[in-house]
N, C-alpha and C positions, 0 to 999 in steps of 0.2 A: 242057552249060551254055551252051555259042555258041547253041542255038537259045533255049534259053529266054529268053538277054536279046535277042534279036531279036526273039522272041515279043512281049514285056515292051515292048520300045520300040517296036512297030506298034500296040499296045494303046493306050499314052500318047498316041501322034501320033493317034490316033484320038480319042480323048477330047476333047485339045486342038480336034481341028477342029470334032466338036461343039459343044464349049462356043464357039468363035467363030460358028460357022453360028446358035447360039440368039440369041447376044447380037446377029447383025446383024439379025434376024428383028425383033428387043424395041426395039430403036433407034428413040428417037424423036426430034423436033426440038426444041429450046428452045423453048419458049410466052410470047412477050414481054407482057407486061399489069400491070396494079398490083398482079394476085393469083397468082401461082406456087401449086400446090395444095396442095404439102404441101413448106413447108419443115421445116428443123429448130427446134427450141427449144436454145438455148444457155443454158445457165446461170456467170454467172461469180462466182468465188469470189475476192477481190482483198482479202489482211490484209497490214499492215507487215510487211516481211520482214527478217529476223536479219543476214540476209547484205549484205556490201560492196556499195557503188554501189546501193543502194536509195535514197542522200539525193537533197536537192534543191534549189533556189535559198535559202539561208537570207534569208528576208526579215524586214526587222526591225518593230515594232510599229509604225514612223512610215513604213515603206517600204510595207508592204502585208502581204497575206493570200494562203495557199491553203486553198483550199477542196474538199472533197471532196464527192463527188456518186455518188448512185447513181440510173441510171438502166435503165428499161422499156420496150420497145417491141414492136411489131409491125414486123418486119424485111420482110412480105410486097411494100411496093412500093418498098423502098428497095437499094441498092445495094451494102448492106454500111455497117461502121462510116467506115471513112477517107475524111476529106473529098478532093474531086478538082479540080483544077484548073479554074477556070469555072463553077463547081457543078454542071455536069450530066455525070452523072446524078446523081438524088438520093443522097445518104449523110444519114448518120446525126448522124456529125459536123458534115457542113456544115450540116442544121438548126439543130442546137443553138449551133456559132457563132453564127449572124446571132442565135439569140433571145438570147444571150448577151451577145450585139456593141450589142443595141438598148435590154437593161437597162440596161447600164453605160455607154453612150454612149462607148464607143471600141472600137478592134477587138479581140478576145479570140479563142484559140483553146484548146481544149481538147484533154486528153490523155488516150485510153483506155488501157483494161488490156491491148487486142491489138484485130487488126483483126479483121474478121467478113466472113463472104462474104456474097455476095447472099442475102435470103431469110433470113436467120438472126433468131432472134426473141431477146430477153432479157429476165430476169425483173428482175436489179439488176445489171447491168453498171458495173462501177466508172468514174470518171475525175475529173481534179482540171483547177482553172482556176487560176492568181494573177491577184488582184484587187487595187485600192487599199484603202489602210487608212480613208477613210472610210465609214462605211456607218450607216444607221439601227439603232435600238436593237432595235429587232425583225427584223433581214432576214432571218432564216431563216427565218422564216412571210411576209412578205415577198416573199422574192423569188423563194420557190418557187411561189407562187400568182402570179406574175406572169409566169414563164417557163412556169408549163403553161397561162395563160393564151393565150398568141405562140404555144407551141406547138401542132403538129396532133394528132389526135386519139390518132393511132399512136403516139405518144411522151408519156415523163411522167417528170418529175422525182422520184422519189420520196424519196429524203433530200438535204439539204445540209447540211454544217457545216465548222467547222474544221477543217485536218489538222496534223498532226504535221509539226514542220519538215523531217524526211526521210521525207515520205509521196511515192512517186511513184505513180502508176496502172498504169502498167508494169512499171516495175524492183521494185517492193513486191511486186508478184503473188507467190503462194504456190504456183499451179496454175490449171491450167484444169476445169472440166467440162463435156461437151457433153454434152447428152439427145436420144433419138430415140425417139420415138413411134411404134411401128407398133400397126395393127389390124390382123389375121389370121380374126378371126370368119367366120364365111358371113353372119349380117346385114350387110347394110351399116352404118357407124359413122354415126352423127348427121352432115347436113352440115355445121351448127354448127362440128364438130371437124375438118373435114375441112383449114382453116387448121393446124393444131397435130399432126396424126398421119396420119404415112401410111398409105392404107387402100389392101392389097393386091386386085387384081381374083380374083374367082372362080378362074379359073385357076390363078390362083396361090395360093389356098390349101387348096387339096384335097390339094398336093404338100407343103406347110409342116407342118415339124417344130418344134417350141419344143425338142425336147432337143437337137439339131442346131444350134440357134442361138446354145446354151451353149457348145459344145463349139468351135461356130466360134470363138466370142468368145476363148477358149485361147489360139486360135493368135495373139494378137494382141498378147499381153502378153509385156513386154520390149522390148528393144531390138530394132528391124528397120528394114528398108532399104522404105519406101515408095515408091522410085522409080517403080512400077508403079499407084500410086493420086492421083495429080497431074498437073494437065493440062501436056499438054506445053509449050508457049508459056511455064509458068513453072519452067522446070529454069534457064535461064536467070539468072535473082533466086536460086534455093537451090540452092546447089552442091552441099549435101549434103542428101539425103531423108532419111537415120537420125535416126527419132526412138525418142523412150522413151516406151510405155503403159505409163506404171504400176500401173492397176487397169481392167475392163473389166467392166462386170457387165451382164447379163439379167434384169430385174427382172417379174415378172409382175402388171401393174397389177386385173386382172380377167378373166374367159372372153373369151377373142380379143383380148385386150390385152395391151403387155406394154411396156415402154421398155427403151433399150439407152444405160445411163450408162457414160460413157469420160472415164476422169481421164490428166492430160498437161500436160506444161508448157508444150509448142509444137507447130505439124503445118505439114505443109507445105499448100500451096494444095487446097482441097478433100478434103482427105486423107479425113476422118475421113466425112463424106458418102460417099465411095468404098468406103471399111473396112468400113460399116452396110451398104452395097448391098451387096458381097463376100460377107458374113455372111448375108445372106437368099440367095443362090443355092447357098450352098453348106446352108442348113436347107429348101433345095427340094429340094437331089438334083442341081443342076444343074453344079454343079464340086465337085473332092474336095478334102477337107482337102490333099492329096500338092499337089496345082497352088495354093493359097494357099500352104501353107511354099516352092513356089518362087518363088511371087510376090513375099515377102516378104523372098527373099534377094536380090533386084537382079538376079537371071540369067535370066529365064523364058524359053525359048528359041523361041518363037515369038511371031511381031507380030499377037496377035489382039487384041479388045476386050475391057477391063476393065468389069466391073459396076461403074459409077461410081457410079452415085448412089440413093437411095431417093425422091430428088427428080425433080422432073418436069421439071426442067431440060436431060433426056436426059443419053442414055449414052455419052461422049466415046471415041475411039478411045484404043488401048494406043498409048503410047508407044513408037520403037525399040530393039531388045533392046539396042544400043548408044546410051545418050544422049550427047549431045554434051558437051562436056569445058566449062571454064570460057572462058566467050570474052569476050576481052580487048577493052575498050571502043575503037571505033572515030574514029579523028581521026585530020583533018590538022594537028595539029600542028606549031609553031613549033621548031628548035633542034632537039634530041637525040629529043623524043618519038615514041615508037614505035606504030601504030597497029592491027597487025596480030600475031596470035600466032604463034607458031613452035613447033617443035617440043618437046618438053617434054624437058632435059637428063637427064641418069641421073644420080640420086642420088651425093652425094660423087664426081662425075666432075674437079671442079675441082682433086682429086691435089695437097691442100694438107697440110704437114707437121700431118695432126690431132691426135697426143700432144702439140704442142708449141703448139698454140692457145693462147694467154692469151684476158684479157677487153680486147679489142683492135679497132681497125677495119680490116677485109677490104673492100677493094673489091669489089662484088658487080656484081652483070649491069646490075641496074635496081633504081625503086622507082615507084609511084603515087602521085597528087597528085589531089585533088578540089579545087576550090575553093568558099565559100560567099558568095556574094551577092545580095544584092537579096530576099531572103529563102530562099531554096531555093538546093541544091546541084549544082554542074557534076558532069557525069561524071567518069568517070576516065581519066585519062592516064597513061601508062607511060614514064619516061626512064631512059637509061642516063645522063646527064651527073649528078654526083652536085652540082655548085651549081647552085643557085636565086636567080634575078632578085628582090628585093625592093627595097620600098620604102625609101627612105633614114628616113622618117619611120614608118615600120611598128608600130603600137602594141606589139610585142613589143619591141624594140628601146629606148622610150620608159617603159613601165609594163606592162611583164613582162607579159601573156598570153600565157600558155605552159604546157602541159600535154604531159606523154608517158606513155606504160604502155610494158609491154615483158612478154614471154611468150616463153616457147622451143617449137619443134619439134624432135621425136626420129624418127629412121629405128629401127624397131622389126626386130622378128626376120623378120616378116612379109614386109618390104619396103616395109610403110604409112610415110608423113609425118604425124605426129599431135601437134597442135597442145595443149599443156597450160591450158587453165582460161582460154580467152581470153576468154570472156564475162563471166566477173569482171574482167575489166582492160577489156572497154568498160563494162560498169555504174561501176567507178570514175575511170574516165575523165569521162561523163558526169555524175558528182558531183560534180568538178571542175569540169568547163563551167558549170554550174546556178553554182557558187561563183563563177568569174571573169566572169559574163554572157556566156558565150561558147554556141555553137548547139551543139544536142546532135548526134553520130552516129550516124547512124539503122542500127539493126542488118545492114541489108541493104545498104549502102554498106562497113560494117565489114566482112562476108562476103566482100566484093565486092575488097575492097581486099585481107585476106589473103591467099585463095585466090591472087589472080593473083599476087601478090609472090613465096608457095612457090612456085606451080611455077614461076614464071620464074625461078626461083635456087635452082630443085633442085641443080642440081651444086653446090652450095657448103653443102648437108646434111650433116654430118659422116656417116660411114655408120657403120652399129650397132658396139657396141664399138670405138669409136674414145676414148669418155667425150668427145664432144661434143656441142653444140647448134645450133641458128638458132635465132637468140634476134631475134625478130622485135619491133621498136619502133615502135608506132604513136606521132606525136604531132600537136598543131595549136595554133595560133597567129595574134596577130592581125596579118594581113599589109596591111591595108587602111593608109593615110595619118591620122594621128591629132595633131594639135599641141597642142590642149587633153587632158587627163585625160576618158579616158570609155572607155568599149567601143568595138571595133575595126566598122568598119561592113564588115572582109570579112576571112576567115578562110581559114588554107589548114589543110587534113589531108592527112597524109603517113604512109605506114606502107613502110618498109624493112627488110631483112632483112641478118644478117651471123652469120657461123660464129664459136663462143665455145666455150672453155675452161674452168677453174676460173677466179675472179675474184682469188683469194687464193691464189698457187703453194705459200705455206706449209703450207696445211690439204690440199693431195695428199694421196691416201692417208689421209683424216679424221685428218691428225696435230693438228691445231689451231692458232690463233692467239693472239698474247696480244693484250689488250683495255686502252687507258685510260680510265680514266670520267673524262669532263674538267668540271670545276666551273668556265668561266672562259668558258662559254660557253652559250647555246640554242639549242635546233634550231629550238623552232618557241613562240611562244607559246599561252598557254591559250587564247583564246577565239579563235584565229588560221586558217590554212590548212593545217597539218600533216598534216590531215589527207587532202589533194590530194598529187597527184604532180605538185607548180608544181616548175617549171625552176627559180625563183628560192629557192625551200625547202633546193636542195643548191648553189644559187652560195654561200650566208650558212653554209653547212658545210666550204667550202673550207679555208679558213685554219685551224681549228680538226683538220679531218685532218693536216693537211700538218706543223703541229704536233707532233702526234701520234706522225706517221710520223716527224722526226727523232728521237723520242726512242725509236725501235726498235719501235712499235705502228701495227699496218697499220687497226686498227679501233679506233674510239673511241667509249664509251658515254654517252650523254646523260640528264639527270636531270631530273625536272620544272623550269618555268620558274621556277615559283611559290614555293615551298617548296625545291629541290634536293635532296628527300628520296628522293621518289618513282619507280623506275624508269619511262622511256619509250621512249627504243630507239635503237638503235646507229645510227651514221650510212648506214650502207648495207642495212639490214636490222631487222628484229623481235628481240623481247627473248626466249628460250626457256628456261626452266629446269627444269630434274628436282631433287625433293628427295630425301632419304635415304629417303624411305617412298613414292618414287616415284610422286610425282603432276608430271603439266604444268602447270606453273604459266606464266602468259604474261601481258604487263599488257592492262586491258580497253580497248579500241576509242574513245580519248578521241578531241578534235578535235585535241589535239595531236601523236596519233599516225597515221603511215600504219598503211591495215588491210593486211595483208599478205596476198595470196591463197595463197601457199607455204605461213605460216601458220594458215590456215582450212582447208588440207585435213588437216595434220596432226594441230591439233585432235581434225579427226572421226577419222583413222586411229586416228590414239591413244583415240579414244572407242570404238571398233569394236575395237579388242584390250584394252579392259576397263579402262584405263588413265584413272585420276581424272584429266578439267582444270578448271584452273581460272582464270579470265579474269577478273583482278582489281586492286587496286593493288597494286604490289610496295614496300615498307618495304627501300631499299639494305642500310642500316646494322642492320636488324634483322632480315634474313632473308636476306643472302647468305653467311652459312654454313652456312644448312639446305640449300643445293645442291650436291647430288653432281657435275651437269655445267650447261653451260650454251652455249648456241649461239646462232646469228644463223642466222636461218631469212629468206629471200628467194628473187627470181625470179633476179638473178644469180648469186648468190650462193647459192642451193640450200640445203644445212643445211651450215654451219659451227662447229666445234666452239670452242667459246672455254677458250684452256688456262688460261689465267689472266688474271684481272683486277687494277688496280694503280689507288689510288686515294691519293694523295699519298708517303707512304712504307708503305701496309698494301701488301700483296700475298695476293689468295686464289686457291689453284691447284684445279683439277680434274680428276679422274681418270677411270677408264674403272672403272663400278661393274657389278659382278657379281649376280648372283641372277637367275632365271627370270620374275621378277613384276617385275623392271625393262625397261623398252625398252630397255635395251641390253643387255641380259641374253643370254639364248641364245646365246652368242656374241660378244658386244660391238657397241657402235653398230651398226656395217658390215654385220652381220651380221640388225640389225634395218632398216636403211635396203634392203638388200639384197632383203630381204621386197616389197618394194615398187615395185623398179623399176629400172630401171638406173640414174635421175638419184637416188633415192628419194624419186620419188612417182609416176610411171610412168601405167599406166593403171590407176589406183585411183579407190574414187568419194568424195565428201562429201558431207555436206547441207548444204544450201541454204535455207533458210527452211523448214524442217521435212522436206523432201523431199530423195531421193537423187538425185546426180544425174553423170553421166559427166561425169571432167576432163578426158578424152582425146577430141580431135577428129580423126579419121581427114579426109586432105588426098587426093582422088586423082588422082595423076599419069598 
């Protein structure tokens, strides 16, 4: 057996140095010009999305308009979609600004549904503008003939109209598609086509397989670690390469034709150009399915080159089998900030009493600080001094601009740190911004900001079966000088980390808490902000807790503003309820309600083990005795069981119901939560605008 795996592993290293001796042979240079030969055609698919933090600046009928737009282009001499500092090089965006900028006679900037790389073409690429509310009586014929007017030839406006007051271009996206076009014929393909579909040389198609092309495609769906298909220079920006292909297909357009459509929510830099090139060497014969599934797990043991691209942009070098770790933004720094990384601490080294965590504040290592001014955002900086120098006049301080999310991480069995569902807590972040005028967080500053906070305050990770968290609090705030009422002209984000417990020491051990519904109070009104996670939302819930709490209730439930009829939701938490005939009933997604992201995966858990929900208005007084149980479902707060509720002198208690077609059946609650994860909801997926999608973010240390 010793020989044969020695055999086995002289074979492999042998392979390996082939496939690198081919690929340096094929290696060519970037072709700089307004024509690249054969980029991709992207297509983007961009509908309102179901899910939190899709809203957007509510603008009123006298404040202005968004407007949605779909646009086409020829990607071949432009630079990609996002606009760049200086305008050059050409983008995509930067175009359509100035034409945008020169209709409307002030400066406008647009929002896409995702960036695009160089070379990338699109058929109706989504994006939205806000505008003022004057406009003529015709502008949509208007002002689209007048912007593909300004515009060059390669670009065209194809739809404009109204959007829906939570339409974002971004955060709304449903999915991506990308298409790729090869010819594989022996005719040469039309020059004509030669812009839109890569046409393989002779060479290489004598050795081309189409069922080899399907087969590669396999290997690609699911979840995997692209590390190995992204230029290096951008590991950097994406800490994490694990992306999801959801669907991958090989379509065959005609004899020697064929496209290779790849559905996804997100990729990392160049990814998917890379994956398409991967895919045709390995339908040539030139590397084995065995070296893509090792490509694909992040470990490939040797530093050869990757088939990058099916583009003529050349074939970039493999990245090292060790990529570099998260590097912490570099400054000299004023005070405590720190400018350099260190070593990265062992998990729960900080040997903190963790059974006895409440929901409490832990001095930790450090935290990050971006600042926003003058339109764009400063780097990041690392301090361990936990106050911060503000303005005496600071518009927070003045008229409340203030927003936080907050998300936990769990040390798993594995030894992973895995961040739960933080992308739903920046999309409702950013819904919030859009509400209070304040600048959005750009996902890669978010990235940028977590990453470094975990592992600089791994040891302070509860470690597995401990029943704790880092329960990581992004927020921002307007920190600039403000003496009149207005938006803050500079903003600080801050995201820190701190080790947590149960919130509620009574509901230990899912015993439960009792609940008062208080009529003497609102959390938020109807047409208001309730639906943001504003600082000032739970100062105006103070008094009515504390209430609460002397009269022997740690939680108290709130009723519409309007009417007082209508469940809306507890002060720290979402409304949950199980009926006798065991459906989830939960109230629907008003403005006066936070959407709870704890609550949206349960939902789908509960929709995936067959369990009717239903996301609706709840009737206090004429349906809460159709509930067997009822809970506060949140991010601190986890799922909590509510033992009884008490509403002047009624009292309704609830029980622990039985039968196998209940979620707490098999066993009881615990035992359903239990299914799910160590906090109960673990590494489980949901949907998201129609689409499934991982709430577990592997952090690596």
């Amino acid at each position: 057996m010793g020989c044969v795996r020695k055999a086995k592993g002289v074979l492999q290293a042998a392979e390996r140095q082939r496939y690198g001796q081919l690929l340096r042979r094929l290696k060519v240079s970037a072709q700089p010009g307004p024509c690249p030969s054969h980029p991709p055609e992207l297509v983007r698919r961009s509908v309102q999305a179901a899910a939190a933090g899709a809203g957007s600046l509510q603008l009123g009928e006298s404040e202005g308009h968004r407007l949605r737009l779909r646009v086409a282009y020829d990607g071949s001499r432009y630079h990609g979609w996002a606009r760049v500092k200086g305008g050059s090089p050409l983008t995509i965006a930067g175009v359509l600004d100035r034409a945008f900028s020169l209709l409307l006679r002030r400066q406008v900037f647009l929002c896409g549904a995702s960036r695009t790389d160089a070379g990338v073409h699109a058929l109706g690429q989504a994006a939205h503008v806000d505008v003022a509310a004057d406009r003529p009586e015709n502008w949509q014929e208007l002002w689209q003939r007048k912007l593909n007017e300004q515009l060059p030839d390669d670009i065209r406006v194809r739809n404009l109209e109204d959007a829906p007051a939570d339409f974002h271009a971004r955060f709304s996206a449903s999915g991506k598609t990308y298409v790729y076009r090869l010819h594989y014929g022996e005719n040469p393909t039309n020059p004509l086509e030669r812009l839109h579909r890569f046409s393989m040389p002779l060479s290489w198609v004598r050795d081309f397989q189409l069922s080899e092309l399907h087969d590669a495609a396999a290997l690609f769906r699911g979840q995997k670690n692209f590390l190995y298909f992204t230029s290096p220079g951008k590991l950097e920006r994406k800490r994490s390469t694990v992306r999801n292909i959801h669907d991958i297909r090989v379509v065959e357009e005609a004899p020697g034709q064929c496209r290779v459509e790849v559905d996804l929510d997100g990729a990392v830099y160049r990814m998917v150009r890379n994956m398409v090139g991967c895919m045709v060497w390995v339908a040539r014969g030139r590397i084995s399915s065995d070296c893509v599934e090792e490509l694909l797990s992040g470990s490939f043991s040797q530093v050869n080159p990757v088939p990058r691209s099916v583009c003529s942009e050349g074939i970039d070098a493999m990245p090292p089998k060790k990529a570099k770790g998260v590097i912490k933004p570099k400054a000299k720094a004023k005070g405590k900030a720190k400018a350099k990384a260190k070593k990265v601490d062992k998990v729960g080294a900080a040997k903190l009493d963790w059974p006895s965590l409440g929901f409490n504040y832990v001095k930790t290592k450090s935290h990050i600080r971006f600042v926003y001014k003058d339109g764009k955002w400063s780097k990041g900086k690392l301090y361990t001094d936990p106050f911060m120098p503000v303005h005496m006049l600071a518009n927070v301080f003045h008229y409340g601009q203030a927003l936080f999310e907050g998300f936990k991480g769990f040390h798993t069995k594995e030894g992973d740190v895995c961040l739960f569902a933080d992308k739903l807590s920046l999309g409702r972040m950013n819904h919030g911004c859009r509400r209070f005028m304040m600048p959005e967080v750009p996902v890669e500053i978010w990235d940028e900001a977590v990453q470094i906070v975990v592992k600089d305050n791994a040891k302070y990770v509860p470690p597995y079966g401990s029943g704790g968290a880092l329960y990581v609090r992004p927020f921002i705030f307007g920190s600039g000088p403000k003496l009149g009422l207005g938006p803050s002209e500079e903003y600080t984000f801050v995201v820190f980390a701190n080790p947590v417990g149960s919130y509620y020491k009574a509901a230990e051990g899912m015993q439960g808490v009792e609940a008062l519904v208080t009529d003497h109070y609102d959390r938020a009104a109807p047409l208001g902000c309730g639906d943001c996670k504003a600082a000032g939302n739970y100062a105006a819930d103070l008094e009515s807790m504390y209430e609460a709490k002397k009269k022997g209730f740690p939680i108290s439930l709130y009723l519409d503003a309007k009417e007082r009829r209508y469940v809306e939701e507890f002060n720290t938490s979402n409304f949950v309820g199980i009926t006798k005939d065991g459906k989830y009933i939960t109230p629907d997604a008003a403005r006066s309600v936070l959407n709870s992201n704890t609550n949206k995966v349960l939902t789908q858990l509960a929709a995936d083990m067959g369990i009717t929900v239903e996301r609706r208005r709840i009737d206090f007084a004429a349906e809460v005795d159709t509930f067997t149980e009822v809970g506060a479902v949140g991010t601190a707060v986890v799922v909590t069981p509510i033992k009884s509720l008490t509403r002047g002198d009624q009292v309704w208690n609830f029980g622990q119901p039985e039968g196998p077609g209940h979620p707490a059946g098999r066993g009881g609650r615990s035992a359903w939560l239990d299914d799910q994860g160590e906090d109960g909801l673990g590494a489980s997926s949901f949907e998201a605008s129609g689409r499934s999608t991982q709430t577990a973010v592997a952090v690596p240390l």
